[in-house]
Backbone as ProteinMPNN parsed JSONL, in Angstrom:
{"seq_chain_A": "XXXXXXXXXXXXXXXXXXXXXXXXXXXXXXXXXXXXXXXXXXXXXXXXXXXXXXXXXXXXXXXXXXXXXXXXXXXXXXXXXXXXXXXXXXXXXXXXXXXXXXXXXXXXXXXXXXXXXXXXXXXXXXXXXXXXXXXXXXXXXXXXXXXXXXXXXXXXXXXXXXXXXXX", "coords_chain_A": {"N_chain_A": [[-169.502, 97.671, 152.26], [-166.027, 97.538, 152.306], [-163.692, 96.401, 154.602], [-160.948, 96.705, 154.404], [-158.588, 97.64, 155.094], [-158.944, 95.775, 158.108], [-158.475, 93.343, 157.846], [-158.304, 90.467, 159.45], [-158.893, 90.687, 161.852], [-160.774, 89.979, 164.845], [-164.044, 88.608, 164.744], [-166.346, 89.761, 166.653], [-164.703, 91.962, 166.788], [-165.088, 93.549, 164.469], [-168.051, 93.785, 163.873], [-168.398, 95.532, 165.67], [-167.192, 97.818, 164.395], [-168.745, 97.978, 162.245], [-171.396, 98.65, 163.104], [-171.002, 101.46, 164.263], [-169.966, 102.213, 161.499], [-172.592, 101.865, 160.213], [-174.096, 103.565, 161.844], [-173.415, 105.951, 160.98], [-171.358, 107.385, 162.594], [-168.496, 106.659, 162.766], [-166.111, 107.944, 161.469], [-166.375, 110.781, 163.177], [-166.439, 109.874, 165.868], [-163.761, 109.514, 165.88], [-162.708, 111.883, 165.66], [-163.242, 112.666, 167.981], [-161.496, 110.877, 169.379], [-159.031, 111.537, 168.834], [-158.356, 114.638, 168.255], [-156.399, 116.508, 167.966], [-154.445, 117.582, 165.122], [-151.161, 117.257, 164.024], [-148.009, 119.331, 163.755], [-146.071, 118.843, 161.97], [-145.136, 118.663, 159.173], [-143.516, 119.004, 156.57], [-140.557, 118.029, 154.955], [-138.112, 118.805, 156.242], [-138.863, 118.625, 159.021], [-140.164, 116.033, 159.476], [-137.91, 114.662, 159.674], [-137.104, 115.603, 161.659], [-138.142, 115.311, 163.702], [-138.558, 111.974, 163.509], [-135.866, 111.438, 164.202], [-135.591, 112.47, 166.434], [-137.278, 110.548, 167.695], [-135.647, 108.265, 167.555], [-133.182, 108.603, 168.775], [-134.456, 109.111, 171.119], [-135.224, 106.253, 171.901], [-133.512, 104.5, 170.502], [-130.693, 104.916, 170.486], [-128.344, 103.132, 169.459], [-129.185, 102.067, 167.393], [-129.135, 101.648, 163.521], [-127.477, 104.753, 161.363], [-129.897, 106.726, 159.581], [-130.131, 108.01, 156.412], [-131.922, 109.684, 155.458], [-135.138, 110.757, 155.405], [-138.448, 111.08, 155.074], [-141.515, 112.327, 153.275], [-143.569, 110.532, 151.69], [-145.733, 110.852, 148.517], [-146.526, 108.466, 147.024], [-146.711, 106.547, 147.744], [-148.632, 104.665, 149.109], [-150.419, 104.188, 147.11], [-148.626, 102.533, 144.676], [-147.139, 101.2, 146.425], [-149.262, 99.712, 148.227], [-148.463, 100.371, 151.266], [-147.95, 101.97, 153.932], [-145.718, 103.118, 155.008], [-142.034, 102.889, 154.647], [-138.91, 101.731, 154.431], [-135.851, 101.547, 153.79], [-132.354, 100.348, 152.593], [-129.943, 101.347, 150.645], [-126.989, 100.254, 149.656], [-123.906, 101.006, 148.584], [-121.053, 101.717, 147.11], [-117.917, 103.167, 148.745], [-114.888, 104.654, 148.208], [-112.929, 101.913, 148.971], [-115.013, 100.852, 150.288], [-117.889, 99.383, 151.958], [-120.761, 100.965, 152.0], [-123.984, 101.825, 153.624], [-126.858, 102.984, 153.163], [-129.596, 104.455, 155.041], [-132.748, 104.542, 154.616], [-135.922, 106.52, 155.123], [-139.189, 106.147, 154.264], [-142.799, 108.045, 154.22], [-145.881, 107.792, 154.142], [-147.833, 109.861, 152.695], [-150.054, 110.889, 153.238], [-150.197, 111.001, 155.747], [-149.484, 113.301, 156.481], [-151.78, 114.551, 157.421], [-153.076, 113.267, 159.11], [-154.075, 112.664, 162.217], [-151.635, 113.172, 165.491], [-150.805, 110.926, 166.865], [-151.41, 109.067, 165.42], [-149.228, 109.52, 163.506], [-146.704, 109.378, 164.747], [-147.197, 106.836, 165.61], [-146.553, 105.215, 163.071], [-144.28, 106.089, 162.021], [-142.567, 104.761, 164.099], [-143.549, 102.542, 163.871], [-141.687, 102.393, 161.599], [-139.635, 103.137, 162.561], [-138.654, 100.694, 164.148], [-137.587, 98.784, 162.266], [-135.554, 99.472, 161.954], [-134.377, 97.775, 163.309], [-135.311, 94.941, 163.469], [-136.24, 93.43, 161.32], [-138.298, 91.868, 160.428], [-142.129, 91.213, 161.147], [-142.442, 90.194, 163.641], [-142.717, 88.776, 167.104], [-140.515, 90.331, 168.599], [-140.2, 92.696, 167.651], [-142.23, 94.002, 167.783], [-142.464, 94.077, 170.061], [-140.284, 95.851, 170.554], [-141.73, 97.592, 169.185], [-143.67, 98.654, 171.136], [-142.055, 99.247, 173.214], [-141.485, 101.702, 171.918], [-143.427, 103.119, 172.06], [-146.212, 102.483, 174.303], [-148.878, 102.657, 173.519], [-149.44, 101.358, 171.494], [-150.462, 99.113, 170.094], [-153.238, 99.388, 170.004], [-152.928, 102.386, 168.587], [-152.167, 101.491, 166.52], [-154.568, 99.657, 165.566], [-156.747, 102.216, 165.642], [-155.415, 104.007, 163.451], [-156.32, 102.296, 161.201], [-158.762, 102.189, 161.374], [-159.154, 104.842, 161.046], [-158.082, 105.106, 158.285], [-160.197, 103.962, 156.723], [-162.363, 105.418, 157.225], [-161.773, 107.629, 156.015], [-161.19, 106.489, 153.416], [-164.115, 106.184, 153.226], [-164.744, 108.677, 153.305], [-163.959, 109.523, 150.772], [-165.536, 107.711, 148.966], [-167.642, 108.727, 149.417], [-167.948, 111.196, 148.153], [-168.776, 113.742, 145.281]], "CA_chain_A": [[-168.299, 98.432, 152.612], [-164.812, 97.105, 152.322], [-162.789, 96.491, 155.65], [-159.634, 95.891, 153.865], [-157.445, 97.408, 156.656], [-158.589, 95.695, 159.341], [-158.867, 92.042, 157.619], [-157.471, 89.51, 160.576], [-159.258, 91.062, 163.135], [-162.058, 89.537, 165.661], [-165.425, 89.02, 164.395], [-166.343, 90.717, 166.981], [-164.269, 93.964, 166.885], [-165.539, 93.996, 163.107], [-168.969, 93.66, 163.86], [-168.634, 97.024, 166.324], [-167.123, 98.796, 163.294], [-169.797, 98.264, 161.042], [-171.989, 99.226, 163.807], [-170.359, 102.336, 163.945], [-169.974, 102.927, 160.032], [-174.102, 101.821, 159.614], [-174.662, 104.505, 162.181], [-172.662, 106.863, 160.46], [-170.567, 107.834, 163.801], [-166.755, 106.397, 162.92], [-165.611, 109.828, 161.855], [-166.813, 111.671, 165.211], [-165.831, 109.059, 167.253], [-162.607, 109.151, 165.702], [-162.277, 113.08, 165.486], [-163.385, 112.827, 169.035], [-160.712, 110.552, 170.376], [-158.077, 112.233, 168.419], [-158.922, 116.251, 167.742], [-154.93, 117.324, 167.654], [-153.422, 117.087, 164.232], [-149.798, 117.375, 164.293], [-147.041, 119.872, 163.422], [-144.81, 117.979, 161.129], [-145.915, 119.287, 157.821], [-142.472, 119.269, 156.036], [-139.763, 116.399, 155.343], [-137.02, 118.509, 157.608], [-139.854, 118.644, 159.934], [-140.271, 115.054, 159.52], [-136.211, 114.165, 159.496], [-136.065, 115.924, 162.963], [-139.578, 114.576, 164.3], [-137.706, 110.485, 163.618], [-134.378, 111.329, 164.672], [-135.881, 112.781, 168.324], [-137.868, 109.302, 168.391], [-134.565, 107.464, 167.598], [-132.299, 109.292, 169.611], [-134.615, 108.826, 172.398], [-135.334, 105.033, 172.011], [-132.418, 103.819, 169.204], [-129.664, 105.233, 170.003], [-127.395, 102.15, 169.31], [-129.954, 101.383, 165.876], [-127.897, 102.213, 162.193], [-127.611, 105.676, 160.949], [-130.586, 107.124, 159.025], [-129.814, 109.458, 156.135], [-133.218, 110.423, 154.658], [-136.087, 110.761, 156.101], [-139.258, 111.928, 153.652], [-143.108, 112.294, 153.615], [-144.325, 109.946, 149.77], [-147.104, 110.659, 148.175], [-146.513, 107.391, 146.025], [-146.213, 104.962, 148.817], [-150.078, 103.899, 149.447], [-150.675, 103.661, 145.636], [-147.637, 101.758, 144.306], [-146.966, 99.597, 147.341], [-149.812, 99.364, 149.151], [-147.871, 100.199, 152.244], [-147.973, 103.536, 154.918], [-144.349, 103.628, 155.198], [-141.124, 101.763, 154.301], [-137.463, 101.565, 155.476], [-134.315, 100.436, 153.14], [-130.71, 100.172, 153.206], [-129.06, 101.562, 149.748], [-125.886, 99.775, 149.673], [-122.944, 101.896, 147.581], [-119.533, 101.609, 147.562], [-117.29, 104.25, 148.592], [-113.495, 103.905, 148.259], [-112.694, 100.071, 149.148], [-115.486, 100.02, 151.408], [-119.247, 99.721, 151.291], [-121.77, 101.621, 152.904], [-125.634, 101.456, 153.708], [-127.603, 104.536, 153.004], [-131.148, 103.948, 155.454], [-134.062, 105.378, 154.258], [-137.625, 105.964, 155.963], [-140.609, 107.093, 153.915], [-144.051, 108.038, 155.287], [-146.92, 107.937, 153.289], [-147.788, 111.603, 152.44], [-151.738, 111.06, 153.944], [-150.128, 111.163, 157.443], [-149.448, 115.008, 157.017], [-153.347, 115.149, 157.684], [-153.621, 112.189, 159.928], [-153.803, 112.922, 163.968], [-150.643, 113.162, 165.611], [-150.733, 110.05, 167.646], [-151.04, 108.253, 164.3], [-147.666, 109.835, 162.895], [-146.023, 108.328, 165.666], [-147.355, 104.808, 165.361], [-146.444, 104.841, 161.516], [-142.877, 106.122, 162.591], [-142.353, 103.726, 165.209], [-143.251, 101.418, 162.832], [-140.386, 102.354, 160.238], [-137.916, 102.906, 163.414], [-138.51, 99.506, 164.642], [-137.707, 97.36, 161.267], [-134.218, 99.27, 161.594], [-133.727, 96.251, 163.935], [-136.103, 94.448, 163.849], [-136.784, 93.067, 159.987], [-139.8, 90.923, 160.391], [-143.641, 91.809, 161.387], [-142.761, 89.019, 164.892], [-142.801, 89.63, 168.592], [-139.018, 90.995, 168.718], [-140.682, 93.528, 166.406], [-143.752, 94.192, 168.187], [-142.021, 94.004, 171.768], [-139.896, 97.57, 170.453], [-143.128, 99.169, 169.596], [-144.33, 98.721, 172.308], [-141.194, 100.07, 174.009], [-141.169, 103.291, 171.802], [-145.211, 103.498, 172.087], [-146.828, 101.261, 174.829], [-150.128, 101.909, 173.473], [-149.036, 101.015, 169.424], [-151.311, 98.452, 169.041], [-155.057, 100.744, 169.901], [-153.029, 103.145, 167.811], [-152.572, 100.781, 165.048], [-156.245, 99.718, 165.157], [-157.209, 103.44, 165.227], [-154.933, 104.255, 162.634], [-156.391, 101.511, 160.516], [-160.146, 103.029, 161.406], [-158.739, 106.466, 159.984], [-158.072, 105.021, 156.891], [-161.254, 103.287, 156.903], [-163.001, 106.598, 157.285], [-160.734, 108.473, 154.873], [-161.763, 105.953, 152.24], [-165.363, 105.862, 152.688], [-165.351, 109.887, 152.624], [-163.541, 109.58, 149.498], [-166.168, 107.186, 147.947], [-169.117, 109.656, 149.171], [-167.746, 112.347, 147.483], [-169.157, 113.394, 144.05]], "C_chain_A": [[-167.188, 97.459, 152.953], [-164.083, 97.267, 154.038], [-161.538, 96.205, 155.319], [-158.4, 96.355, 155.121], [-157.438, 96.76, 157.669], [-159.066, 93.944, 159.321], [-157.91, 91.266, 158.984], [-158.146, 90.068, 161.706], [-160.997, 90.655, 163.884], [-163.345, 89.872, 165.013], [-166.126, 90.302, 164.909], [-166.547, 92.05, 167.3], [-164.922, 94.735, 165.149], [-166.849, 94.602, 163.288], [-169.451, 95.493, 164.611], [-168.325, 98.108, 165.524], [-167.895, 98.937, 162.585], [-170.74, 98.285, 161.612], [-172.256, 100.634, 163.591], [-170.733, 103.185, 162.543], [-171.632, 103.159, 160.042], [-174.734, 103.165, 160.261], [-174.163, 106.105, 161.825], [-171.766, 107.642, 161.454], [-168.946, 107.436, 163.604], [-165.971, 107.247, 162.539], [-165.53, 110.598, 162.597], [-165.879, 110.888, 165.984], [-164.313, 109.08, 167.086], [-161.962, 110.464, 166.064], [-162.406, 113.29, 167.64], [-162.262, 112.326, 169.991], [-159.231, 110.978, 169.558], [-158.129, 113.275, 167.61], [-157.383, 116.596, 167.132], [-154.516, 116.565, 166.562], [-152.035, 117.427, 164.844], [-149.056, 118.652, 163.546], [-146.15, 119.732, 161.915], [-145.302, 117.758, 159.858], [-144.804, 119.315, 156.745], [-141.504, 117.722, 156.271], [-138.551, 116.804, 156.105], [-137.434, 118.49, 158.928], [-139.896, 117.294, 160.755], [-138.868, 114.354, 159.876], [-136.207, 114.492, 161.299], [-137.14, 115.303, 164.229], [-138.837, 112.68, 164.576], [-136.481, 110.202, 163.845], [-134.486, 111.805, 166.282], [-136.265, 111.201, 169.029], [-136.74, 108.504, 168.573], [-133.725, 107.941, 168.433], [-132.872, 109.044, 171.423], [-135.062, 107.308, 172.87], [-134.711, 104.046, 171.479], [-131.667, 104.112, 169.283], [-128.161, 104.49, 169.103], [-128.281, 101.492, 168.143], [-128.631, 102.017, 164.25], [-128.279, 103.47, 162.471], [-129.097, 106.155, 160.225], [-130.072, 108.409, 158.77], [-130.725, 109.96, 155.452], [-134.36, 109.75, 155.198], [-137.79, 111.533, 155.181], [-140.921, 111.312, 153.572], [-143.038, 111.634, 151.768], [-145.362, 109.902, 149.294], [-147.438, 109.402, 146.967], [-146.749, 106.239, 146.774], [-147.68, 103.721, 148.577], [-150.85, 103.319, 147.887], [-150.081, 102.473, 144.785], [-147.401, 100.852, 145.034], [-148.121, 99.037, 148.011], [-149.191, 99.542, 150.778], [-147.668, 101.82, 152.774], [-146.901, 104.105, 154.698], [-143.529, 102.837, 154.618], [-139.746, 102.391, 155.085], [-136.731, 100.891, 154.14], [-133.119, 101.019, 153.177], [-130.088, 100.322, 151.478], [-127.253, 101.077, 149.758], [-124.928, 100.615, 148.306], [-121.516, 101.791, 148.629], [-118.744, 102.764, 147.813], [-115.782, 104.183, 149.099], [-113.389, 102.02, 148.212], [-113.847, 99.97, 150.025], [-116.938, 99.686, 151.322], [-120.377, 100.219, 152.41], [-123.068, 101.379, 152.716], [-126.326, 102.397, 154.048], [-128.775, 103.88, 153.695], [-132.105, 105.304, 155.081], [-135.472, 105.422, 154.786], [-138.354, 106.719, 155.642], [-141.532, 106.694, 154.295], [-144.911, 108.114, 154.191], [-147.207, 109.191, 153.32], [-149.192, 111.684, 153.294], [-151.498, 111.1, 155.414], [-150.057, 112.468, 157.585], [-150.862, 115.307, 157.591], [-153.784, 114.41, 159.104], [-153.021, 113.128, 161.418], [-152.599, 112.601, 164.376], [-150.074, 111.615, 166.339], [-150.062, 108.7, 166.247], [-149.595, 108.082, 163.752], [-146.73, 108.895, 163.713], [-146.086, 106.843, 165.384], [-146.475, 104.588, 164.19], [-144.276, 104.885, 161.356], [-141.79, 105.656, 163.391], [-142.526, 102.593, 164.672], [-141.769, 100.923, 162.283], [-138.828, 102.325, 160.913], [-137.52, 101.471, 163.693], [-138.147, 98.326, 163.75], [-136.137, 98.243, 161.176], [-133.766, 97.939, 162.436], [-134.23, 95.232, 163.819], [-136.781, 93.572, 161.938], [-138.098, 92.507, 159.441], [-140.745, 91.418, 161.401], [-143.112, 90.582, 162.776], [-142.618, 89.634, 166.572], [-141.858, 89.719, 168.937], [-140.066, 92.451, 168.858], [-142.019, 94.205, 167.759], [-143.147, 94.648, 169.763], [-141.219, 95.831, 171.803], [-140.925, 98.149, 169.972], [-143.303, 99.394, 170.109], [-143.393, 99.631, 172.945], [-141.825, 101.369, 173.589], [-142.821, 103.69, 172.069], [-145.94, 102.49, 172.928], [-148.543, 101.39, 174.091], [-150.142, 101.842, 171.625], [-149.766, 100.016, 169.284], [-152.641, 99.009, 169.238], [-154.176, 101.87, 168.848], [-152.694, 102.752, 166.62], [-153.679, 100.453, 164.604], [-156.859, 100.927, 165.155], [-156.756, 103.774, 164.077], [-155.788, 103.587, 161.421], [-157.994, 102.035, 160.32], [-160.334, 104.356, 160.667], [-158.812, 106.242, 158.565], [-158.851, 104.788, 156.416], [-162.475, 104.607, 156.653], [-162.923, 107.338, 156.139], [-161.535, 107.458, 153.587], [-163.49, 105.48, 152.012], [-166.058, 107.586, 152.471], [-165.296, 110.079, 151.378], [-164.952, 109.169, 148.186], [-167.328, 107.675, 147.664], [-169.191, 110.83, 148.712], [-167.949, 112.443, 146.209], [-168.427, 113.875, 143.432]], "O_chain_A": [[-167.382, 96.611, 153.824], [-164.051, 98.392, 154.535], [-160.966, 95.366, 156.015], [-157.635, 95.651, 155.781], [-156.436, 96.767, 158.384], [-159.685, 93.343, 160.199], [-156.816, 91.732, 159.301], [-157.641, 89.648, 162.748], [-162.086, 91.026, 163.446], [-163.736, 91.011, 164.756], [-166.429, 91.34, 164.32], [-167.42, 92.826, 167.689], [-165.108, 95.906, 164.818], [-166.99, 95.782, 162.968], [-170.328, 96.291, 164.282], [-168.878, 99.197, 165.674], [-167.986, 100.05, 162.066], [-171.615, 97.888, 160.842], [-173.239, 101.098, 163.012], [-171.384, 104.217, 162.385], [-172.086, 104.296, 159.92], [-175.586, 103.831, 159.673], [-174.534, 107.147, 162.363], [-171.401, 108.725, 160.996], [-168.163, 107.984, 164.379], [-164.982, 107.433, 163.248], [-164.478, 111.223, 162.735], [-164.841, 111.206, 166.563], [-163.604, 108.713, 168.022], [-160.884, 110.453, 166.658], [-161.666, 113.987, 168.333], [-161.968, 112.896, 171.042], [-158.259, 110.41, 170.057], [-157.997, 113.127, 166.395], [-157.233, 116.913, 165.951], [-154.246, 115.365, 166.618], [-151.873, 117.812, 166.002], [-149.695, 119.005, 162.555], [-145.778, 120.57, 161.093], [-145.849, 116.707, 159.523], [-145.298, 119.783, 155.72], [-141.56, 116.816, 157.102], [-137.846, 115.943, 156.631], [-136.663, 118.371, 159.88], [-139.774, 117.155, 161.972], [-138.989, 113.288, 160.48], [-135.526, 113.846, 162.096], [-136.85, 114.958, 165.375], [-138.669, 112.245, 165.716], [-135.964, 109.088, 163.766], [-133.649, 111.553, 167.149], [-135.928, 110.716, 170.11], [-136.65, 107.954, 169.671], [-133.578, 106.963, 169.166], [-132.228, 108.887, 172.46], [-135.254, 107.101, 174.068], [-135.017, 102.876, 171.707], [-131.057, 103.923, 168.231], [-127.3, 105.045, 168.42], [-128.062, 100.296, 167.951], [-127.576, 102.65, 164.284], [-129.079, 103.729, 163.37], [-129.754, 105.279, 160.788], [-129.733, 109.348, 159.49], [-130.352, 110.844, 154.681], [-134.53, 108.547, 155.399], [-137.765, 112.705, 154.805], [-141.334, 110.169, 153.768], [-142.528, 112.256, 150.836], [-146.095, 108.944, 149.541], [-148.398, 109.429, 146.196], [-146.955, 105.107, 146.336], [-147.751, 102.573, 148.138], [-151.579, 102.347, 147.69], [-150.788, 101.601, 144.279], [-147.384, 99.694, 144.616], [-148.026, 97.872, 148.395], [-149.581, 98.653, 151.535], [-147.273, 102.715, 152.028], [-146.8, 105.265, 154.299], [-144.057, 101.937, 153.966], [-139.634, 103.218, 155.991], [-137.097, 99.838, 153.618], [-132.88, 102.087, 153.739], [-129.74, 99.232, 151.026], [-126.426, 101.974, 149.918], [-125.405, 100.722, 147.176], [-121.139, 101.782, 149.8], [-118.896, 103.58, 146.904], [-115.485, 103.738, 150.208], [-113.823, 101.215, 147.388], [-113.83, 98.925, 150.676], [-117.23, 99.763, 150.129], [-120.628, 99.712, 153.503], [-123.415, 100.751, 151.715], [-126.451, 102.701, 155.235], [-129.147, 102.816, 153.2], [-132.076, 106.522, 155.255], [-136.131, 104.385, 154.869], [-138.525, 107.801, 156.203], [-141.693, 105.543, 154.702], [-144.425, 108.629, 153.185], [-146.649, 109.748, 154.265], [-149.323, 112.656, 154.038], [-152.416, 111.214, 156.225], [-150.466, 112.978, 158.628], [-151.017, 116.348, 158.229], [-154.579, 114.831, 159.944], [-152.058, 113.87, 161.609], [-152.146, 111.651, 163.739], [-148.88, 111.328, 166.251], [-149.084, 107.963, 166.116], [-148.951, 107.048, 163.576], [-146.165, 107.876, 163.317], [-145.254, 106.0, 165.047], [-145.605, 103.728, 164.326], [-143.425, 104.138, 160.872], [-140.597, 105.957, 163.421], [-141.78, 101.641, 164.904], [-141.075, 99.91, 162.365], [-137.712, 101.962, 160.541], [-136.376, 101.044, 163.544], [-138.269, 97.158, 164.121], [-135.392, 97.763, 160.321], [-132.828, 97.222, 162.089], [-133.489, 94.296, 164.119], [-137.975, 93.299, 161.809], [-138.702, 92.668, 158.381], [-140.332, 91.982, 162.414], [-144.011, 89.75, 162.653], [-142.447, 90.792, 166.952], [-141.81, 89.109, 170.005], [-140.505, 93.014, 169.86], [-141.943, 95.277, 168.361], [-143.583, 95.613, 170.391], [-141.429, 96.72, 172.628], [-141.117, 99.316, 170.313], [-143.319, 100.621, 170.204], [-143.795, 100.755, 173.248], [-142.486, 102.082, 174.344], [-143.091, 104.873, 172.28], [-146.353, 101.527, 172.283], [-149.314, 100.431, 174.108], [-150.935, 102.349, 170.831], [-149.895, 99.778, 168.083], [-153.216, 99.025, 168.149], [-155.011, 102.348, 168.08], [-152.851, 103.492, 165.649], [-154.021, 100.758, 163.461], [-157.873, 100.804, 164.469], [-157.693, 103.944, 163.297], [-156.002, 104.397, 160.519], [-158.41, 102.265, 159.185], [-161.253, 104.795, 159.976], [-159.423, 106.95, 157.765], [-158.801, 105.243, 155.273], [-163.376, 104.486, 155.823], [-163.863, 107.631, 155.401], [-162.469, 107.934, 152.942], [-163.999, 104.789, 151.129], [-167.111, 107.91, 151.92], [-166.19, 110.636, 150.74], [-165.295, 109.758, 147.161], [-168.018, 107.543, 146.653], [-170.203, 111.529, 148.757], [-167.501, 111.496, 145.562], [-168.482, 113.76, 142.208]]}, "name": "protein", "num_of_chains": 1, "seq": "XXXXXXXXXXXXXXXXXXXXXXXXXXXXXXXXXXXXXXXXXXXXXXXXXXXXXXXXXXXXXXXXXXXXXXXXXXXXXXXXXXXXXXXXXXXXXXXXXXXXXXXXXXXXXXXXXXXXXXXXXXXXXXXXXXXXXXXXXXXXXXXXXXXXXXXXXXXXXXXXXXXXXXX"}
């Protein structure tokens, strides 16, 4: 079994996952420490879900004018979410359209998750690079964003080994 999400991480913390997986328990344990899916089933759902988080931890971050659940993201990029800056001119001047898509597999994912993944995509409006700027506003908007990045990363982990036991 593949750990590809959670390559870089402590022998270890590995060693307790594939504990876990061998005993067939990292689904439970997971459903157990996060039962509540979420709400936010829709992309104006989603638009008003990352403009509450920003509003209440960004107010002074750019604009964001689209906001949108992708079911292309995890295939094509390899990547949960993203963030960019459409640059277009309008009159003499030039503007910067921000954009923040979610991977579409979060509509299913536990609500805690959504957050992390969103807090992610808020935090690279300032924040451009994966460094401890970066890491220091997760934390703000989510103090416990890194257990819900390593959960998150367990979800997927799960998610892709139901996938592979399915006939």
């Amino acid at each position: 079994m593949s750990l590809k999400y959670l390559a870089g991480y402590a022998p270890d913390v590995l060693s307790r996952v594939a504990e876990l997986i061998a005993q067939g328990r990292l689904a439970e344990h997971l459903q157990q420490r996060y039962p509540d899916a979420h709400a936010v089933r829709s992309d104006p759902a989603l638009y008003d879900y990352v403009m509450a988080l920003k509003t209440r931890h960004m107010r002074s971050a750019p604009p964001i004018s689209k906001v949108a659940y992708d079911p292309r993201l995890q295939v094509l990029r390899n990547a949960l979410g993203t963030h960019s800056a459409v640059s277009r001119v309008q009159g003499g001047r030039l503007k910067a359209k921000r954009e923040i898509r979610i991977a579409s597999l979060f509509k299913d994912a536990p609500a805690p998750f959504l957050k992390m993944i969103v807090v992610h995509e808020l935090a690279h409006l300032k924040e451009p690079d994966h460094d401890k700027p970066f890491y220091a506003l997760c934390t703000h908007m989510a103090p416990d964003y890194h257990q819900l990045e390593f959960d998150a990363r367990l979800w997927l982990t799960s998610r892709d080994m139901a996938a592979t036991t399915v006939p």
